[in-house]
C-alpha positions as CSV (number, residue, x, y, z in Angstrom):
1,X,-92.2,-54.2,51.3
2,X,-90.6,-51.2,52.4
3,X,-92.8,-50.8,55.1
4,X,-92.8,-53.9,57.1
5,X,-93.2,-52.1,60.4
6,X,-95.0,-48.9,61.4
7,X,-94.3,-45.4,59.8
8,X,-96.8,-42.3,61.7
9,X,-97.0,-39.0,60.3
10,X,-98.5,-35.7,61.7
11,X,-98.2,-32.3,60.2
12,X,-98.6,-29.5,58.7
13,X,-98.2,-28.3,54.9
14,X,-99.0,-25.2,53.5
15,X,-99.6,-24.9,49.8
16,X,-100.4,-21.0,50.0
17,X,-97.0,-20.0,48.6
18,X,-94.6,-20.3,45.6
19,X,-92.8,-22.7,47.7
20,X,-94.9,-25.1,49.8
21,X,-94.0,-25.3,53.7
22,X,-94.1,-28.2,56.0
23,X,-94.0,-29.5,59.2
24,X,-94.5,-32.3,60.9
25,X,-93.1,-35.1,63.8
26,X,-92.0,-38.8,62.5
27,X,-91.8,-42.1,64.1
28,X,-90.5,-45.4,62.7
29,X,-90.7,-48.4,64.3
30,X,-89.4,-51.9,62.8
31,X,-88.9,-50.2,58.9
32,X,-86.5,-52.2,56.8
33,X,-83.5,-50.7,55.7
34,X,-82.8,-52.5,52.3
35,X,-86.4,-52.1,51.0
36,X,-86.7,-48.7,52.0
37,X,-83.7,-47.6,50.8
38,X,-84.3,-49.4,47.6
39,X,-87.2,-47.2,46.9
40,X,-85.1,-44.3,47.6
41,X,-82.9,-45.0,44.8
42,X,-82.3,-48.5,42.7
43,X,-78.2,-47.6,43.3
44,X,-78.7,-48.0,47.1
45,X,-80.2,-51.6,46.6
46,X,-78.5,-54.0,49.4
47,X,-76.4,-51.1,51.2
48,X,-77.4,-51.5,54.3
49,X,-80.0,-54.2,55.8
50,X,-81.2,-54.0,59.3
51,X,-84.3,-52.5,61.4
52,X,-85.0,-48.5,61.7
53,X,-86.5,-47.2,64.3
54,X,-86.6,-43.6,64.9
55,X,-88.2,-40.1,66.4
56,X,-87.5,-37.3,63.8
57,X,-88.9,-33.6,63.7
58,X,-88.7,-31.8,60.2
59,X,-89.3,-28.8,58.7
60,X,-88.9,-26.5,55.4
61,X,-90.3,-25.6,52.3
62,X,-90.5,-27.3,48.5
63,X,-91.7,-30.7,47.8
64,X,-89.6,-31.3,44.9
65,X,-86.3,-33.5,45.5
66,X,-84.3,-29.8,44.7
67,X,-86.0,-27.8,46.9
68,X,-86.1,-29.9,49.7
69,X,-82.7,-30.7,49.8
70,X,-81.7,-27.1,50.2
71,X,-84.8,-26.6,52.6
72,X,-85.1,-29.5,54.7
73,X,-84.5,-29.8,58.6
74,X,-85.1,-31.7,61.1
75,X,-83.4,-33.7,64.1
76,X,-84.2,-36.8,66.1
77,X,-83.1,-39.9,67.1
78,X,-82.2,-43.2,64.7
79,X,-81.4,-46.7,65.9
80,X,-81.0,-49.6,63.7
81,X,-80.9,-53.3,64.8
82,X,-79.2,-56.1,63.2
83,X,-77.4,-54.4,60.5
84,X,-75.1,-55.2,58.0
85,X,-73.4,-53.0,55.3
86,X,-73.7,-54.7,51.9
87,X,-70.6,-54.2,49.5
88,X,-68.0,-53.4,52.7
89,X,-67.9,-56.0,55.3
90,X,-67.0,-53.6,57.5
91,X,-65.6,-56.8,60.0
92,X,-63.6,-58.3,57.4
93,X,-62.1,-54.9,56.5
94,X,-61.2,-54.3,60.4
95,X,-59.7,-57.3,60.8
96,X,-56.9,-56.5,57.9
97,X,-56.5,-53.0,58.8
98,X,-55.9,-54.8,62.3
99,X,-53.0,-56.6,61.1
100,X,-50.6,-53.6,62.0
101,X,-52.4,-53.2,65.6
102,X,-51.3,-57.2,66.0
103,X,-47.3,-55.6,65.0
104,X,-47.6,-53.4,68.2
105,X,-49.4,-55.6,70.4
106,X,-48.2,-58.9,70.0
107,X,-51.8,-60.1,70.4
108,X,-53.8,-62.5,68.1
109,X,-56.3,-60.2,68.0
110,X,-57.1,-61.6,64.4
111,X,-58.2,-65.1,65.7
112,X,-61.4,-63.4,66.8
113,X,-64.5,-63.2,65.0
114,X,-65.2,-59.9,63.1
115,X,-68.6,-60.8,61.3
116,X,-70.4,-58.9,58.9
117,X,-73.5,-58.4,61.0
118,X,-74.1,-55.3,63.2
119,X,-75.5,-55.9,66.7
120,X,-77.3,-52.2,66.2
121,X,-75.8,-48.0,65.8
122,X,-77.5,-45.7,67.3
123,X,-77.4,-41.8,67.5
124,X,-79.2,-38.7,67.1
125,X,-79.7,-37.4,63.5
126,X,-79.4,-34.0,62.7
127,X,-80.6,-32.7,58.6
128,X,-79.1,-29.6,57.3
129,X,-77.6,-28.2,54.4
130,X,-78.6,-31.2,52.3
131,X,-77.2,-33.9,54.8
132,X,-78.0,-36.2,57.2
133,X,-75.3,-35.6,60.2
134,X,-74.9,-38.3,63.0
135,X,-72.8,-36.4,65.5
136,X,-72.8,-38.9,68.3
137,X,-73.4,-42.5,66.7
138,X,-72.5,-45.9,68.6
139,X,-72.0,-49.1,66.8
140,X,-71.9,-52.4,68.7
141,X,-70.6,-55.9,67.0
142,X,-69.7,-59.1,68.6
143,X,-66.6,-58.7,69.0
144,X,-65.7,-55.0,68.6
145,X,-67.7,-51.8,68.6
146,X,-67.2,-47.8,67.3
147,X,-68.2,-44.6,68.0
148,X,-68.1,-42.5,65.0
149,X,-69.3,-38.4,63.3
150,X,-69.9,-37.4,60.5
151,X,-72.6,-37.4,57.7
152,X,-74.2,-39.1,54.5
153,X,-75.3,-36.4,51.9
154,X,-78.4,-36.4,49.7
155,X,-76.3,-37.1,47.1
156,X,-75.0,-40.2,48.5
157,X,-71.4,-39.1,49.7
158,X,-70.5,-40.6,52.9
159,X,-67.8,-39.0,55.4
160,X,-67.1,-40.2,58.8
161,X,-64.5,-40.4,61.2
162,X,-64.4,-42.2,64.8
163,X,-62.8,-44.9,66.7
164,X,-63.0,-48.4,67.0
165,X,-63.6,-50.0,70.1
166,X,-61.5,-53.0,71.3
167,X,-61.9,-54.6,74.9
168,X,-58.5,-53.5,76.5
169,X,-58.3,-57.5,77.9
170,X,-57.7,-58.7,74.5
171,X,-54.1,-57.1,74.6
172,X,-51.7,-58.5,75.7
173,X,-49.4,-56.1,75.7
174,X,-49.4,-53.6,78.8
175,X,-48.8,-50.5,77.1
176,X,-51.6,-50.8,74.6
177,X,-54.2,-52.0,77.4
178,X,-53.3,-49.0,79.7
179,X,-54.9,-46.7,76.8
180,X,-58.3,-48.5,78.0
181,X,-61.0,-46.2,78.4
182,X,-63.3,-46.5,81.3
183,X,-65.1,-48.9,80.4
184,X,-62.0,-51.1,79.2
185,X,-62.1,-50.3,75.7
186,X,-59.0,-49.2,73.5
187,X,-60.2,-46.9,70.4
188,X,-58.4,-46.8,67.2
189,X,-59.0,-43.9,64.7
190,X,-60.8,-44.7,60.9
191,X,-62.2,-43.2,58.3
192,X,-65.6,-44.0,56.3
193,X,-65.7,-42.1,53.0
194,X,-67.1,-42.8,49.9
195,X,-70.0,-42.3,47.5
196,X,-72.5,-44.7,48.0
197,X,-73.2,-47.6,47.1
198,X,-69.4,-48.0,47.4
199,X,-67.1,-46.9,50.1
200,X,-64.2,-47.1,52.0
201,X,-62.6,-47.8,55.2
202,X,-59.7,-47.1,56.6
203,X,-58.0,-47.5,60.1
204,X,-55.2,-44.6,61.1
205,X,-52.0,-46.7,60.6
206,X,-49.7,-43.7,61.5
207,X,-52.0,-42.7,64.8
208,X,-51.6,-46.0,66.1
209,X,-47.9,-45.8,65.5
210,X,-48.0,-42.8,67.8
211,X,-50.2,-44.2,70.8
């Protein structure tokens, strides 16, 4: 089940040495989050659903779990569609931490519809030094969106920091629309920590104070 879609390999390993060397290109197209991840580890059961796609190159040495975390590069580009983050309803979440943005603003910005679902996040994906870094990713919802860096660890600990995107015409207030960007959103600092399957998030209470 983990592979409803399309997973292509091509390589090269070389078992000539105490510890085994490998390289080869990846492509994913329509792979299942929850299954996959499932097969990872049973603790990552319903974490994430959604559709991977993605272009990877990796390289390093050792083909046990050890060894290859140490070992293992590789970079690329990940999107998935449809997404949704099992045990943090990341929308919900948003919409209380946006109850202080609403003290500033005077807007009802909590009448709108912050749903669980994820319309996709993409980014490029860089592995090293035993985690998966997404330097650059983009997440679009209905009714907000994020960019956000940062990494997930092979040993499940997540760490990210970015901004949530609000469309500037949902304010009200003047002062809080002029920080628009220029594409008319207004980005509020968070924080996504945690160790998986469980985590955290947080928006900057004190930063928006300040802007």
């Amino acid at each position: 089940n983990a592979f409803q879609g399309e997973m292509n390999l091509k390589g090269e390993i070389d078992m000539n040495s105490p510890l085994p060397t490998y390289t080869f290109s990846a492509v994913a197209q329509n792979v299942q989050m929850d299954p996959l991840l499932t097969m990872a580890s049973p603790e990552l059961k319903q974490t994430m659903t959604g559709t991977l796609n993605a272009n990877m190159n990796i390289d390093g040495k050792g083909l046990a779990f050890e060894e290859a975390k140490n070992f293992l590069r590789g970079k690329g580009r990940v999107e998935i569609k449809n997404a949704e983050l099992k045990g943090l309803n990341m929308g919900k979440s948003l919409a209380e931490q946006l109850k202080v943005i609403e003290v500033f603003s005077g807007s009802k910005i909590l009448e709108e519809d912050f749903s669980e679902k994820i319309d996709f996040i993409r980014s490029s994906l860089l592995i090293q030094n035993g985690k998966l870094h997404t330097p650059d990713a983009v997440l679009q919802a209905k009714s907000y969106g994020a960019t956000l860096k940062g990494y997930v660890s092979f040993e499940k600990e997540l760490n990210y920091e970015g901004k949530v995107l609000i469309p500037a015409k949902k304010f009200e207030n003047r002062a809080i629309a002029s920080l628009a960007d220029a594409k008319g959103n207004v980005g509020f600092p968070f924080r996504l920590t945690g160790v998986l399957p469980k985590f955290t998030f947080s928006v900057d209470a004190a930063e928006i104070a300040r802007m």
